[in-house]
RODO-2510 file (C-alpha; in nm, 4 decimals, decimal comma):
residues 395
     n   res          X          Y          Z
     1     x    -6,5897    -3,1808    -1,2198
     2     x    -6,2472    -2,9588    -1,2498
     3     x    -6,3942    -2,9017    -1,6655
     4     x    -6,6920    -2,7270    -1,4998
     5     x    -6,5849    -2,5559    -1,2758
     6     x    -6,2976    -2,4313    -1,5177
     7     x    -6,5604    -2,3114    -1,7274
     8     x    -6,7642    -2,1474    -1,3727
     9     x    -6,4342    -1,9744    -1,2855
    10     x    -6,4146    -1,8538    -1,6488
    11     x    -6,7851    -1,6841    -1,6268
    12     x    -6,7523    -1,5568    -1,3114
    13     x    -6,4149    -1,3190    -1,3650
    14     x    -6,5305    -1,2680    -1,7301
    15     x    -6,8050    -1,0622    -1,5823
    16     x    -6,6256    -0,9468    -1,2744
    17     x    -6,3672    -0,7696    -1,4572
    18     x    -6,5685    -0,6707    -1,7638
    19     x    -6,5319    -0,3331    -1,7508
    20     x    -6,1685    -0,2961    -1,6504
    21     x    -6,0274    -0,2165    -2,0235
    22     x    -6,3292    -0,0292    -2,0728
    23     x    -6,2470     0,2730    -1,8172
    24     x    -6,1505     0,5451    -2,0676
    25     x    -6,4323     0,4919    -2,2693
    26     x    -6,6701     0,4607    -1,9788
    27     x    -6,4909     0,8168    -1,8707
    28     x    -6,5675     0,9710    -2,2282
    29     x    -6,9002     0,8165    -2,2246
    30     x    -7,0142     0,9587    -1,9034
    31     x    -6,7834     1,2377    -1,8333
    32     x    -6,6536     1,1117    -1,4874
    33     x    -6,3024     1,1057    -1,3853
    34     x    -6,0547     0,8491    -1,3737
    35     x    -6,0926     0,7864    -1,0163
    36     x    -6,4639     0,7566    -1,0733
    37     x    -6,4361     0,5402    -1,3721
    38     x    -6,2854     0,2717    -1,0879
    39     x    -6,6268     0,2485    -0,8796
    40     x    -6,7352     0,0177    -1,1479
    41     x    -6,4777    -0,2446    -1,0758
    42     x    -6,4625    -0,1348    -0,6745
    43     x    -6,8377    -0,1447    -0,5899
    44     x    -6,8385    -0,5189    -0,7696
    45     x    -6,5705    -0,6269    -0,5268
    46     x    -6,7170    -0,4526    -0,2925
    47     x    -7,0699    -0,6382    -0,3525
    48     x    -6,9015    -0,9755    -0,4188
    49     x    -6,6957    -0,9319    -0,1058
    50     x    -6,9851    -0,8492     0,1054
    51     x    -7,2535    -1,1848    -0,0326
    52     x    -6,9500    -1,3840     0,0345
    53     x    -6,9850    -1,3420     0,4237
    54     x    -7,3648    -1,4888     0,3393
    55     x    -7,3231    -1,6698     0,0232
    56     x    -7,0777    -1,9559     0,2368
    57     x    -7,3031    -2,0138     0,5436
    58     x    -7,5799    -2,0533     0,3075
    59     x    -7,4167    -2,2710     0,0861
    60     x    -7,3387    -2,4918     0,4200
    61     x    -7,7625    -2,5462     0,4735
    62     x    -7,8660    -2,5744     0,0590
    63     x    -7,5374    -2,7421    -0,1321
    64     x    -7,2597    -2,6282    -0,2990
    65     x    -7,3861    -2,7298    -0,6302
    66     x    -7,7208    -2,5610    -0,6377
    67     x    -7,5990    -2,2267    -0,5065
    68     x    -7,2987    -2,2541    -0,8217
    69     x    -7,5534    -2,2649    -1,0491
    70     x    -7,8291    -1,9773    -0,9287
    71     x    -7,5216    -1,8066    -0,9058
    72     x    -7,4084    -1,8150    -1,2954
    73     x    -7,7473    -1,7531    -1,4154
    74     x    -7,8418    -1,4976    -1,2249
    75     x    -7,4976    -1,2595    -1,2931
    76     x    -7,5495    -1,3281    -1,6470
    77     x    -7,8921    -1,1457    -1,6326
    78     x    -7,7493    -0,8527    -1,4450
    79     x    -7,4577    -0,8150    -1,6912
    80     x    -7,7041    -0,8246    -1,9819
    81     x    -7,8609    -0,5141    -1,7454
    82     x    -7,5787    -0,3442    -1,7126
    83     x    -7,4988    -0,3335    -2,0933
    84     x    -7,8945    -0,1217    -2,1035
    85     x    -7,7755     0,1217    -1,8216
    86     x    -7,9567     0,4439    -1,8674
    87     x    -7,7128     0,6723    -1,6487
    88     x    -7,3705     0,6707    -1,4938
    89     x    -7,5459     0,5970    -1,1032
    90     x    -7,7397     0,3190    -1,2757
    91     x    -7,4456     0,1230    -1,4120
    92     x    -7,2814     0,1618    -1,0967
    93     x    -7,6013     0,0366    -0,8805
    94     x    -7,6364    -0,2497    -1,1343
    95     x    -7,2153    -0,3107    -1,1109
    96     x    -7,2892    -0,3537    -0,7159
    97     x    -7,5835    -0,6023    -0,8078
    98     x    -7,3721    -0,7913    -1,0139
    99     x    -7,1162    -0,8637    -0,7345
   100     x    -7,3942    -0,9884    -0,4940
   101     x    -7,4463    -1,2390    -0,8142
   102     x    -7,1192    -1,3517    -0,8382
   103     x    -7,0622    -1,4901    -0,4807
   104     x    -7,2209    -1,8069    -0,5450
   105     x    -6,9196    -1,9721    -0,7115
   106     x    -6,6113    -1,8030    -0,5523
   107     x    -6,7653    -1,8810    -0,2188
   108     x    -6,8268    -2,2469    -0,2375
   109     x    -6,5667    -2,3947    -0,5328
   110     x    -6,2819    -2,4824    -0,2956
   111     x    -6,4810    -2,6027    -0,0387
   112     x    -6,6577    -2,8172    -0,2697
   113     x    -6,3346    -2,9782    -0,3990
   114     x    -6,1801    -3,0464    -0,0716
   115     x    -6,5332    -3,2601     0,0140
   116     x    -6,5140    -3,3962    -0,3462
   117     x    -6,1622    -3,5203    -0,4229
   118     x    -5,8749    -3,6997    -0,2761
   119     x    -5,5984    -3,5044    -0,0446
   120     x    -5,3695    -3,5843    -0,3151
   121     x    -5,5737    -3,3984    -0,6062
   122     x    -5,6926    -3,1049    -0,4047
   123     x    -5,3941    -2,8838    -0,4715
   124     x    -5,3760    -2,9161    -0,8451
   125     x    -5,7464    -2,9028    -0,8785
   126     x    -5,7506    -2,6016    -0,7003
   127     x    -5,4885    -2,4912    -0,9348
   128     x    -5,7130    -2,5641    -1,2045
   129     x    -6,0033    -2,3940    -1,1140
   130     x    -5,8124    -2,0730    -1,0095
   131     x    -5,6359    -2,1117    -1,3469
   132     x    -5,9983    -2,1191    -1,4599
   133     x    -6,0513    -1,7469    -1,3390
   134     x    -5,7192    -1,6126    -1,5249
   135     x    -5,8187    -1,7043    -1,8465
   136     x    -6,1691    -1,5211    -1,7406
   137     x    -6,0019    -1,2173    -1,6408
   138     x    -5,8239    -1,2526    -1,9889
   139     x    -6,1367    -1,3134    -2,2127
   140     x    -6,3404    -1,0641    -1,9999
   141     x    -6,0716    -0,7671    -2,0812
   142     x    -5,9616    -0,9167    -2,4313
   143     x    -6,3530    -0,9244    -2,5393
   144     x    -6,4562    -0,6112    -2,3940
   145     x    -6,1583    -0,4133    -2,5248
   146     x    -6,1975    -0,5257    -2,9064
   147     x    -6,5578    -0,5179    -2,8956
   148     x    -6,5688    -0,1801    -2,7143
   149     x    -6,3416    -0,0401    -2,9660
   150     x    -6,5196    -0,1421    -3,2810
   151     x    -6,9562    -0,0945    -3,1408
   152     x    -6,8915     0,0559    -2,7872
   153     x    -6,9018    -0,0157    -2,4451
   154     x    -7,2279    -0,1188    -2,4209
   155     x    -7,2029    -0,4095    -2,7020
   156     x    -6,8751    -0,4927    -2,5251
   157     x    -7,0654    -0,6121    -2,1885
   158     x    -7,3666    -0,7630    -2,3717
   159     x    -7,0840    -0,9877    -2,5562
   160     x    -6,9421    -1,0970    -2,2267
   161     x    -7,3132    -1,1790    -2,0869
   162     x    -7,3247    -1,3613    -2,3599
   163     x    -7,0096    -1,5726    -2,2819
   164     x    -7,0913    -1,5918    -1,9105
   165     x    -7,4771    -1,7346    -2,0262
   166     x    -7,3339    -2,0365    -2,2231
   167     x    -7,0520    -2,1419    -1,9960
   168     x    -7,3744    -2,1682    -1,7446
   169     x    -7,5035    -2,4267    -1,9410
   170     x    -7,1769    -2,5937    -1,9599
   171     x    -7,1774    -2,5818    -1,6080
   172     x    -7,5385    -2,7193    -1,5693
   173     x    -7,4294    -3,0387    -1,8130
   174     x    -7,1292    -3,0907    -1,6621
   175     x    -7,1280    -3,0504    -1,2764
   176     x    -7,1822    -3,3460    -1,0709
   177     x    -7,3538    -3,3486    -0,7691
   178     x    -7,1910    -3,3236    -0,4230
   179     x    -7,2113    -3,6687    -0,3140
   180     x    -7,0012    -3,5732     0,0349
   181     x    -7,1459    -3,2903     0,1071
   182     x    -7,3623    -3,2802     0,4794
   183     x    -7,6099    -2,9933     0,5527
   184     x    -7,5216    -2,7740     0,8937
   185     x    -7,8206    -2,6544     1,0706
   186     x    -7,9413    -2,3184     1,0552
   187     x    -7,8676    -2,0498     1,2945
   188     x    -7,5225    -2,1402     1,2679
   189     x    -7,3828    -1,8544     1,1095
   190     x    -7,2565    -1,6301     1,3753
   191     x    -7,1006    -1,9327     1,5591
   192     x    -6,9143    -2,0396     1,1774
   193     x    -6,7957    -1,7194     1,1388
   194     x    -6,6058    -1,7013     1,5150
   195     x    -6,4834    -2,0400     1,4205
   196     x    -6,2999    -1,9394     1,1237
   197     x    -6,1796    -1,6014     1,2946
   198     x    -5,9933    -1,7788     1,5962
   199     x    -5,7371    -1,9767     1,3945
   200     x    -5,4100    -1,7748     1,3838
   201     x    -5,2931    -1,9548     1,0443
   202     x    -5,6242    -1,8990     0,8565
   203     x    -5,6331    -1,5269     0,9456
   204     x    -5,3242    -1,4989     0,8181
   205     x    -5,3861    -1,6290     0,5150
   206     x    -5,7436    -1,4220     0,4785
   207     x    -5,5023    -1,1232     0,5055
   208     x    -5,2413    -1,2637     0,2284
   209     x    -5,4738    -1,2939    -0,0211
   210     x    -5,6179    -0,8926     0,0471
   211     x    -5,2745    -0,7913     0,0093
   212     x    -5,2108    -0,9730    -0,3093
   213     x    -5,5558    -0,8981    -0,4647
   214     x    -5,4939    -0,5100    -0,4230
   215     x    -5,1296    -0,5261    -0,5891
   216     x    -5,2537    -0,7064    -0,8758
   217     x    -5,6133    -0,4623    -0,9062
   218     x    -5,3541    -0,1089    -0,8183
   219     x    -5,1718    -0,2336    -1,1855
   220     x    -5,4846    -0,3502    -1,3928
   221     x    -5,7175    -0,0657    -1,3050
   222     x    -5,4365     0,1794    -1,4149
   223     x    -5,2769     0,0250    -1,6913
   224     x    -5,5271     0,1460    -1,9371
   225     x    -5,4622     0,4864    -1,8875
   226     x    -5,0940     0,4403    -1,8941
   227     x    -5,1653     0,2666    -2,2541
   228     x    -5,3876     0,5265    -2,3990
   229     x    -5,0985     0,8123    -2,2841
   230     x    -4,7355     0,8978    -2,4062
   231     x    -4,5441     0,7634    -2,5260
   232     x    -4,7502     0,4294    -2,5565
   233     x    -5,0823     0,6044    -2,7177
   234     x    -5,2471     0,3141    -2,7336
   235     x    -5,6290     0,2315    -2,8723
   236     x    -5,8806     0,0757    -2,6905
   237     x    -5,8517    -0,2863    -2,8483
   238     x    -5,4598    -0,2743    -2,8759
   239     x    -5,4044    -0,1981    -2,5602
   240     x    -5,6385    -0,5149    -2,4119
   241     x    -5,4053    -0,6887    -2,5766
   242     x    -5,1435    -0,6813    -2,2900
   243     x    -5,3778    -0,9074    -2,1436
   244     x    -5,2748    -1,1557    -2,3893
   245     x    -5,0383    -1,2823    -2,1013
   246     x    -5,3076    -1,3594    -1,8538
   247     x    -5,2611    -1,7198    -1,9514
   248     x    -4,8697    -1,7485    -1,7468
   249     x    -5,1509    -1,6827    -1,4542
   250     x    -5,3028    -2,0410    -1,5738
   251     x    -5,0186    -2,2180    -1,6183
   252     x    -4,8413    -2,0760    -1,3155
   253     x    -5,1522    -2,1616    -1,0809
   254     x    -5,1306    -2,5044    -1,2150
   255     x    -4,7720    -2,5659    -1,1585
   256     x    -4,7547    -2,3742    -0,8140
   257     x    -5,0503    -2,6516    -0,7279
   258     x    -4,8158    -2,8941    -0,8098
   259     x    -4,5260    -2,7838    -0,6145
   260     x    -4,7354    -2,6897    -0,3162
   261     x    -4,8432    -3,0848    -0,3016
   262     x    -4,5112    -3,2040    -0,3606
   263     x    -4,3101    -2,9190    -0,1456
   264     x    -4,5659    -2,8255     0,0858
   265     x    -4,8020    -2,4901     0,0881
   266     x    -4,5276    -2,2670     0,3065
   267     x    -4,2112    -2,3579     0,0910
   268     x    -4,4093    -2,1719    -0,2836
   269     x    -4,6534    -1,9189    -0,0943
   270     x    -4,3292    -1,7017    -0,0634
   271     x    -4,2054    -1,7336    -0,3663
   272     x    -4,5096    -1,6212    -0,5546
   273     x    -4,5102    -1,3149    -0,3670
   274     x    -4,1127    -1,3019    -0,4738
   275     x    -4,2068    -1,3240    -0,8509
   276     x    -4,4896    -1,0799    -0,8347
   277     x    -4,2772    -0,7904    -0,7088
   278     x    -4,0415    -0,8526    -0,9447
   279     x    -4,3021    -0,8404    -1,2019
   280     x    -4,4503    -0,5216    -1,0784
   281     x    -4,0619    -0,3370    -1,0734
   282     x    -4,0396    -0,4050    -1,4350
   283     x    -4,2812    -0,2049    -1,5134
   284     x    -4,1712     0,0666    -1,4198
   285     x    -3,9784     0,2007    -1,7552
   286     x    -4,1615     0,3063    -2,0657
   287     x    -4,0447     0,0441    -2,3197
   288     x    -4,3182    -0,2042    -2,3822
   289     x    -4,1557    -0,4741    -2,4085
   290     x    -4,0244    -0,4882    -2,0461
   291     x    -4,3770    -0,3361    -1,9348
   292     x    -4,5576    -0,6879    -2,0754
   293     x    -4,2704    -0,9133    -1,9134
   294     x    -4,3450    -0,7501    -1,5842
   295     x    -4,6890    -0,7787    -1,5738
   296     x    -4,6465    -1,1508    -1,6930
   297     x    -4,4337    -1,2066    -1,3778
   298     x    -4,6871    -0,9757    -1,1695
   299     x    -4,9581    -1,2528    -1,2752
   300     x    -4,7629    -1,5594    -1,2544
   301     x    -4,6747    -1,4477    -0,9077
   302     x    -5,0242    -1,3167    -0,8110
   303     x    -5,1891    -1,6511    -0,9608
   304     x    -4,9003    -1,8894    -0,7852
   305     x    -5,0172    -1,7009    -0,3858
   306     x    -5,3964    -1,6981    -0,4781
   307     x    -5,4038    -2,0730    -0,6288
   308     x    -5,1595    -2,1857    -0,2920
   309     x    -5,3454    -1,9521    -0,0352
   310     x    -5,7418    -2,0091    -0,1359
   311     x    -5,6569    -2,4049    -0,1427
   312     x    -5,5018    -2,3754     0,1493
   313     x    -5,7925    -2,1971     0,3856
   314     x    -6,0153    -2,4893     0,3125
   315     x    -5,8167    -2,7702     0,4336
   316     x    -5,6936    -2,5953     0,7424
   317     x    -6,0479    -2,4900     0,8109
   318     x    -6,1348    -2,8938     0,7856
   319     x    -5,8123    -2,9717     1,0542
   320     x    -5,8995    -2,7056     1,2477
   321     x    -6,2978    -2,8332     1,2659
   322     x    -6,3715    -2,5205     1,0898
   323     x    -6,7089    -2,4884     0,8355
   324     x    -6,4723    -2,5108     0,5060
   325     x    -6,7582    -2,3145     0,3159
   326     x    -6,7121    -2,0107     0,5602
   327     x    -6,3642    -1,9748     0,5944
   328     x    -6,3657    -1,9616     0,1856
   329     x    -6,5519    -1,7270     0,2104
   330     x    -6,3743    -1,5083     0,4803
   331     x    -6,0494    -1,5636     0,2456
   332     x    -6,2182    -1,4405    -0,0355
   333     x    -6,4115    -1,1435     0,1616
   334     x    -6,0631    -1,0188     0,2408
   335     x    -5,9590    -1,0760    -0,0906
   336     x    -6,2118    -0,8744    -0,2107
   337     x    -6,1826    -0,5843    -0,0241
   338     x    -5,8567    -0,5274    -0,0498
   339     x    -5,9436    -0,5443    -0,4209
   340     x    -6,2077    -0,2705    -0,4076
   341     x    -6,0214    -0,0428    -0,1404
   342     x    -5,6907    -0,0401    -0,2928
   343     x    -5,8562    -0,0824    -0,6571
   344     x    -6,0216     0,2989    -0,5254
   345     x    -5,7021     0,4099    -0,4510
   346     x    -5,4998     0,3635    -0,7773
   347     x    -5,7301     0,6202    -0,9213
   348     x    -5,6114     0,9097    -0,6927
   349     x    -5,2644     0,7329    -0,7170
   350     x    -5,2684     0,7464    -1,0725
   351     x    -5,3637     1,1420    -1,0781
   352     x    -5,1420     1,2294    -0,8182
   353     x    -4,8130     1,0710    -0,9127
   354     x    -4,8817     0,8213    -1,1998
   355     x    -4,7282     0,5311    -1,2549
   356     x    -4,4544     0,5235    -1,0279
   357     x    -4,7114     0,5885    -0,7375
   358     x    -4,9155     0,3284    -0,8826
   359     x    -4,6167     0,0896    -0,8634
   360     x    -4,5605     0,2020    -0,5076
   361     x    -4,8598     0,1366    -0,4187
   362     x    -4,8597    -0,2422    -0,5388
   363     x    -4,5006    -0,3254    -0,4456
   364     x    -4,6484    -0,2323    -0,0467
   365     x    -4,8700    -0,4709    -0,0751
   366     x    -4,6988    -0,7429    -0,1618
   367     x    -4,4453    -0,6703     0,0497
   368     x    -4,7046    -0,7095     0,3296
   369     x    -4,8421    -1,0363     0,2066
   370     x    -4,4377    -1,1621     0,1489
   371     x    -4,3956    -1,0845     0,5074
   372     x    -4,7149    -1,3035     0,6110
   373     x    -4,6121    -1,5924     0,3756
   374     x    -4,2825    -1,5937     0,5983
   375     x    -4,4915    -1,5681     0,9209
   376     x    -4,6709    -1,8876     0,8195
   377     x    -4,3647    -2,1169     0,8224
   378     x    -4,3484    -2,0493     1,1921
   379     x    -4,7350    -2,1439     1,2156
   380     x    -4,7794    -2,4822     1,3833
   381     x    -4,9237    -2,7187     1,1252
   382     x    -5,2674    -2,8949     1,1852
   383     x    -5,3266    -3,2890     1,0780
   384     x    -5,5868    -3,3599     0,8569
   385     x    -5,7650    -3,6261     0,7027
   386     x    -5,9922    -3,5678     0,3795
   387     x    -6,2919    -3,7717     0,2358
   388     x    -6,3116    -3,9556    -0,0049
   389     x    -5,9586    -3,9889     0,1641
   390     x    -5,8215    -4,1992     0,4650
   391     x    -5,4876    -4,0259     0,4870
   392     x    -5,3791    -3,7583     0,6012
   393     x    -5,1670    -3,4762     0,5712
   394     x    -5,0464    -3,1624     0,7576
   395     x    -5,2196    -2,8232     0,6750
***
């Protein structure tokens, strides 16, 4: 079960963040500017964000498993699209498409493990799967950028179709069926949604993981340009090597997971936010070294809130008698948006002051989400209990 949907998370932010190390090129390929090259990461978000609000609710009346798997095969077609786009609005269009494609997954995964496994194993499988989407968002950038550099952009997101196409079958071997899940009835959308708005704790945890998804986006969707200028001067393929320390975001999801079930969720949220500004201060001078150390702090920061927080939402949605599906999918909604708004952003922040209003930019943010992490200590916990499990535990 955690193998699969490993390999799902791996797919699924592959393909999301495919074209991040390609934004020069796509700028010298279609002439656009840097803040334009962005709308190909932002309108994905932006498209993933928006299914999400759907893709849970529906998951709730057909199964998580079924709507995981349409989901995988279908973004794997669009990417395959996007790597024939005729124009600059057509890759764009098809960018937006291939968000809608990828909210099967995102929306249901933790929902699905919280029905499927013990109390005691949600945390570190939670860990594993968002561990799962790191190494993605590693292999997505590391593939595109050495592919793009030696045949071009285009054979650069064909290759990571490609990759997203066979973990599908992976998937489709290796994913068991939901043997806990129970249908809701239809029409019960609106009603889910107010549900999952009303809780003070969940909210608050929605707007954490905006926060900390626009931080890590404001650095990622400007570091290439940063790389390709003085005094770094950076190729293409060189400088998607940086990404090369996306796999501290693995480990670092994994071991916050443990902590959080030994330590409890509001004793590590905070101190993932802690390491991630850190990480985002040392970037700040213009010796490599020190640029790479900081952005592996950035990501074992980022990857230690998102693993705690989006692990989190589902079991207090469960205490709180809360459709799990939906307020997954509110988390990541939130998440999303504040990945596409303040993704948008870094491009006028880059022109306008560079990287130091870049860094600015990022450091806000997670100052934000560090000062919700604190607010939920003061949040009264709620008691749950957890099939297959007859304990329970306080979210």
């Amino acid at each position: 079960m955690v193998a699969a949907l490993f390999a799902a998370g791996l797919a699924t932010f592959a393909l999301l963040y495919s074209t991040q190390a390609l934004l020069p090129a796509l700028v010298r390929e279609f002439g656009v500017s840097t803040a334009e090259s962005t709308l190909t990461m932002s309108v994905t978000t932006l498209g993933l964000g928006l299914a999400l609000l759907v893709a849970g609710a529906w998951s709730d009346r057909v199964g998580r498993t079924r709507l995981i798997h349409a989901s995988l095969a279908a973004s794997g077609v669009v990417a395959l699209a996007c790597a024939l786009a005729p124009s600059w609005p057509a890759l764009v269009a098809l960018r937006l498409l291939q968000g809608v494609a990828l909210a099967g997954l995102p929306a249901v995964a933790t929902a699905y493990l919280r029905e499927e496994l013990d109390h005691s194993a949600q945390a570190r499988a939670a860990g594993v799967y968002i561990g799962g989407t790191a190494l993605g968002g590693m292999t997505g950038r590391l593939l595109t950028g050495f592919v793009g550099e030696a045949a071009g952009w285009r054979w650069a997101v064909a290759a990571t179709a490609a990759l997203a196409l066979g973990c599908a079958l992976a998937v489709h071997q290796l994913l068991p069926s939901s043997r806990h899940f129970t249908a809701r009835p239809a029409g019960s959308w609106l009603a889910a949604t107010r549900d999952a708005l009303v809780d003070r704790g969940l909210v608050t945890l929605y707007l954490v993981g905006g926060c900390a998804a626009g931080a890590l986006v404001a650095v990622f969707n400007a570091l290439g340009f940063r790389l390709a200028a003085a005094p770094f001067d950076l190729e293409l393929g060189a400088a998607s090597l940086v990404f090369l320390v996306y796999p501290v975001g693995t480990a670092s999801s994994i071991v916050f997971g443990r902590l959080a079930d030994g330590l409890g969720r509001r004793a590590v949220l905070p101190i993932g936010c802690a390491l991630a500004i850190v990480g985002v201060l040392l970037t700040l001078p213009t010796q490599l070294p020190l640029v790479i150390v900081g952005l592996a702090l950035l990501i074992a920061g980022f990857f230690a809130v998102h693993g705690v927080a989006s692990g989190w939402v589902p079991a207090r949605a469960h205490a709180a008698g809360v459709s799990t599906a939906q307020a997954a999918s509110l988390y990541l909604f939130t998440y999303y948006l504040g990945s596409s708004v303040f993704g948008s952003l870094t491009g006028h922040a880059w022109e306008t002051d560079g990287w130091p209003g870049v860094v600015v930019l990022s450091t806000g943010l997670l100052v934000v989400a560090s000062v919700l992490a604190l607010a939920l200590r003061r949040t009264p916990a709620l008691l749950t209990s957890s099939p297959p499990s007859s304990g329970a535990a306080p979210s």
